[in-house]
VMD Tcl script that draws the C-alpha trace (Angstrom):
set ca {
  {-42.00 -37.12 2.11}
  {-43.75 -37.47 -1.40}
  {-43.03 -33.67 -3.26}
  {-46.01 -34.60 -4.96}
  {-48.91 -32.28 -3.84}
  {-52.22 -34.43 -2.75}
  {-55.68 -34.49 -1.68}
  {-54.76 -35.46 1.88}
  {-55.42 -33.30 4.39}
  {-53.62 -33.01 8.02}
  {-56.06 -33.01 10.72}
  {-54.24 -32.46 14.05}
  {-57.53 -32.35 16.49}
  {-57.13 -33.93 20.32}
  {-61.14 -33.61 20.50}
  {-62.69 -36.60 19.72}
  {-66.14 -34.37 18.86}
  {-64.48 -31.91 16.90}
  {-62.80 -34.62 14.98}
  {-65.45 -36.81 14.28}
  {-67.59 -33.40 12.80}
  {-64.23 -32.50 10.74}
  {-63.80 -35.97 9.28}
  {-67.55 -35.96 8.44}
  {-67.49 -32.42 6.91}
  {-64.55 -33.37 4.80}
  {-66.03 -36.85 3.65}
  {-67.93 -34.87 1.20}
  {-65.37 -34.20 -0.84}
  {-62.30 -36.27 -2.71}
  {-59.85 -35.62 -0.39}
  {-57.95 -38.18 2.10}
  {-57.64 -37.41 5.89}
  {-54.81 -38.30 8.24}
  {-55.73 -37.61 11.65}
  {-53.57 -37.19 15.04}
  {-55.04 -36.56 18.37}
  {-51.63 -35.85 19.78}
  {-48.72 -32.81 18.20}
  {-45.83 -35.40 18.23}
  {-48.07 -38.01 16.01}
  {-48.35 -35.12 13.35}
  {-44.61 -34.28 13.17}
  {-43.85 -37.70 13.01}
  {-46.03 -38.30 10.20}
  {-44.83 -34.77 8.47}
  {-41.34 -36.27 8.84}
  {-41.62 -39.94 7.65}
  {-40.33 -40.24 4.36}
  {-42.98 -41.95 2.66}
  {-45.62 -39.97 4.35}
  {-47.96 -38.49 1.50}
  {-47.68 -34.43 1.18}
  {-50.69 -33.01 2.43}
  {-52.71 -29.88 0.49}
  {-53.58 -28.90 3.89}
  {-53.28 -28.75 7.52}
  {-56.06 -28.34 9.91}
  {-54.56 -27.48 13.08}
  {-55.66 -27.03 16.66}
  {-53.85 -24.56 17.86}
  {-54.21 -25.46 21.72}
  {-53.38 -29.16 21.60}
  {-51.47 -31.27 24.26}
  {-47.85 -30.59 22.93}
  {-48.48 -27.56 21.46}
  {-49.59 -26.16 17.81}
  {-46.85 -24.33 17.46}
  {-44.68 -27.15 17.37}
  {-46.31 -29.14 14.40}
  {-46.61 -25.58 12.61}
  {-42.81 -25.12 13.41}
  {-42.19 -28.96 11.96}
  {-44.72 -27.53 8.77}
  {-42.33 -24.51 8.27}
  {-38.76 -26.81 8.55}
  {-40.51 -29.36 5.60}
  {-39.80 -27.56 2.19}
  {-41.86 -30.23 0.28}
  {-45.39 -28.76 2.79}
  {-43.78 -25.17 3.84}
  {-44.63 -23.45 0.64}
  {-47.64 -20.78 2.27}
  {-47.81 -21.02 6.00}
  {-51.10 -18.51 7.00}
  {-52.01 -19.52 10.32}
  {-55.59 -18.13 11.25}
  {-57.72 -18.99 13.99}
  {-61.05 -20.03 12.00}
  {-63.58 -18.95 15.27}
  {-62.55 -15.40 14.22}
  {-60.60 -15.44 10.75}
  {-57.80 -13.18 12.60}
  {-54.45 -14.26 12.09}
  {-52.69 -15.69 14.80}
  {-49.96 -13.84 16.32}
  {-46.36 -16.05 16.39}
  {-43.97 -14.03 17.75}
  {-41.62 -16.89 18.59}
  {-42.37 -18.74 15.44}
  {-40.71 -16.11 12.45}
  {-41.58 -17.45 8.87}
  {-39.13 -18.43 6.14}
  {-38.74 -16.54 3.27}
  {-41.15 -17.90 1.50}
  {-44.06 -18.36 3.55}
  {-46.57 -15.37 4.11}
  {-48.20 -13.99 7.63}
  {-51.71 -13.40 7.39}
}
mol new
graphics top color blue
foreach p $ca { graphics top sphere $p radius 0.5 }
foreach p [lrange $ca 0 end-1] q [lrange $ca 1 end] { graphics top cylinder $p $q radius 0.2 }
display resetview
């Protein structure tokens, strides 16, 4: 993976609605989205070499496969795992990861 920081964003979204309304949302600004319906696209794409770092990661949390998983494969890439603050946007309340403890340098929100 590229350690240089983008304007691509993650999108990891299994609702064909919701994604459509993120992907329009973001298309009014500069910024490049990769989208995966599905966790084990995302960590694929977080772990292919030549995949492009992303600024962000938009994350559904209750995807098939799990959001903790791609958030676990976010925290395990150093060039990506530089602030990991997961929060569940319906509420702005951090989300609770007991089984997920973050590295050093990442902060819990």
């Amino acid at each position: 993976m590229s350690a240089e920081m983008t304007r691509s964003i993650l999108v990891v979204e299994d609702d064909h609605i919701d994604a459509e309304y993120i992907l329009k949302t973001l298309s009014k600004f500069d910024v490049k989205p990769e989208v995966f319906p599905r966790s084990y696209e995302a960590i694929a794409f977080l772990q292919r070499a030549d995949a492009q770092r992303p600024a962000l990661v938009l994350l559904d949390w209750k995807i098939s496969g799990g959001g903790a998983s791609v958030l676990r494969a976010v925290r395990q890439t150093p060039a990506i795992a530089t602030i990991c603050a997961p929060r569940d946007i319906t509420t702005s309340s951090p989300i609770s990861i007991q089984a997920l403890p973050c590295v050093s340098r990442c902060k819990s929100g």
